[in-house]
C-alpha positions in Angstrom: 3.7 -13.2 -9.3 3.1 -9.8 -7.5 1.7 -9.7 -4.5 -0.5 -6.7 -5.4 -2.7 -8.9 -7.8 -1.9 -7.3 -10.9 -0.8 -10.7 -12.4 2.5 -9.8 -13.3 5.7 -10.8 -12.4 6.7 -9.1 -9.2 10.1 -7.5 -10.9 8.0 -6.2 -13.8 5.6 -4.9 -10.8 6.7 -3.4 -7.4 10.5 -4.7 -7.0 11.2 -1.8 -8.6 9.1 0.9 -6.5 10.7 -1.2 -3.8 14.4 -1.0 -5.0 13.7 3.4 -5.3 11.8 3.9 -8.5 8.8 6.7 -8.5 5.5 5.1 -9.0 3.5 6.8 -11.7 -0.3 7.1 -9.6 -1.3 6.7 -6.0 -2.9 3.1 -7.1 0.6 2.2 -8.0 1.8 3.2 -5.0 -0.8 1.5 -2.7 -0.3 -1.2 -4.7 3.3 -1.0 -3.7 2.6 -0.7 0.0 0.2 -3.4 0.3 3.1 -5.5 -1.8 5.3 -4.1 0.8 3.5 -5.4 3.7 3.1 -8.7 2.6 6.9 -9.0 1.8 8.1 -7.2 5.2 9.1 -4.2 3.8 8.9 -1.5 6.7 11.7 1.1 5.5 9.6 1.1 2.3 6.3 1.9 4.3 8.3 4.3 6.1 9.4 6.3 3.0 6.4 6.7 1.1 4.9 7.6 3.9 3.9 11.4 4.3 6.3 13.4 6.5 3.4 14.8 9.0 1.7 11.2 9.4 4.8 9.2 9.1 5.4 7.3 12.5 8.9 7.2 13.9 8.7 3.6 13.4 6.5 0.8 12.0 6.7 -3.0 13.5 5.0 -5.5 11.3 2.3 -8.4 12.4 4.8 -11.3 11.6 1.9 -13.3 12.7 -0.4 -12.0 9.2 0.1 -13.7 5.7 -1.8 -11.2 3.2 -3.3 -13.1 0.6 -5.5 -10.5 -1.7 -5.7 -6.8 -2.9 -9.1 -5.6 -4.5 -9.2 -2.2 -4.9 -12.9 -0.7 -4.6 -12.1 2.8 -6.3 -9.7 5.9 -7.1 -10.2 9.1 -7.6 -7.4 11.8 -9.3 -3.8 9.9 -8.4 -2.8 10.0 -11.8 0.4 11.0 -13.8 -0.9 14.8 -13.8 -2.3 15.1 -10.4 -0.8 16.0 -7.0 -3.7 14.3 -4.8 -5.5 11.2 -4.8 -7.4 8.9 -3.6 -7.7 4.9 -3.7 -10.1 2.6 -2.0 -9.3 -0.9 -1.4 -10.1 -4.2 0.6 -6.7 -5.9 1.8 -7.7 -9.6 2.9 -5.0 -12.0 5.7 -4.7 -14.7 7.3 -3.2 -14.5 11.0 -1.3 -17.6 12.3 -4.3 -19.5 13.6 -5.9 -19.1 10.0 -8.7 -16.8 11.2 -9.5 -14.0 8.3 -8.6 -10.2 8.8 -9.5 -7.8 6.0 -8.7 -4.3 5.6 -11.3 -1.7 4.4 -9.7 1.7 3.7 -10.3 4.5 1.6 -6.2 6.1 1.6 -5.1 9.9 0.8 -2.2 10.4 -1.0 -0.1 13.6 -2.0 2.7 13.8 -4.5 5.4 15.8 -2.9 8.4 16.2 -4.7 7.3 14.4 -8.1 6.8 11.2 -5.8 3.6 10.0 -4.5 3.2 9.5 -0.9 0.7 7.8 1.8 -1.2 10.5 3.5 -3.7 8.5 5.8 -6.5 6.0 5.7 -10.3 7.3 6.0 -10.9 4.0 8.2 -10.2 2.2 11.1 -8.7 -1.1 12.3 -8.5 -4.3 10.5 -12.0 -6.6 10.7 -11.5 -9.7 12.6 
């Protein structure tokens, strides 16, 4: 299964953002990134990144298994738009089992026909 929590198979899912395919909305794309974190992904982070927020470089927490996605709410990010928004909750475990979530509410632009991560509306993870 993905690791985005859509219940699909993960090649029916994000492999395929993952491998250079467009995703269709922002959800799909954050779906995609939180899919990319849990797998490692970093030059996929990297590239659907915005240019003007992208970092020059992006070292994972080895140390954090992600084990759930909920997304809270979206507005615009669909086929037709060119901005968007999506809320979500990312849940992990670190090594030592203790929970982390994620609370974010994300920006995205499309740029170029492909959607991109602009920034997160809130801070650090929640130990």
């Amino acid at each position: 299964m993905c690791p985005c929590g859509s219940r699909r198979p993960y090649a029916e899912c994000c492999e395929p953002f993952h491998r250079g395919g467009a995703a269709p909305t922002a959800e799909a794309l954050m779906r995609s990134r939180y899919s990319a974190f849990a797998r490692g992904l970093a030059p996929y982070l990297l590239a659907t990144w915005h240019p003007s927020t992208r970092p020059d470089h992006l070292a994972l927490d080895v140390g954090l298994t992600w084990r759930a996605l909920q997304i809270v709410d979206t507005v615009d990010g669909g086929p037709d738009d060119d901005t968007g928004v999506v809320e979500f909750r990312a849940i992990a475990r670190t090594a030592d089992g203790e929970r982390v979530e994620q609370h974010e509410r994300s920006t995205f632009d499309r740029i170029g026909g492909r959607w991109v991560y602009r920034d997160g509306g809130t801070g650090p993870l929640v130990r």
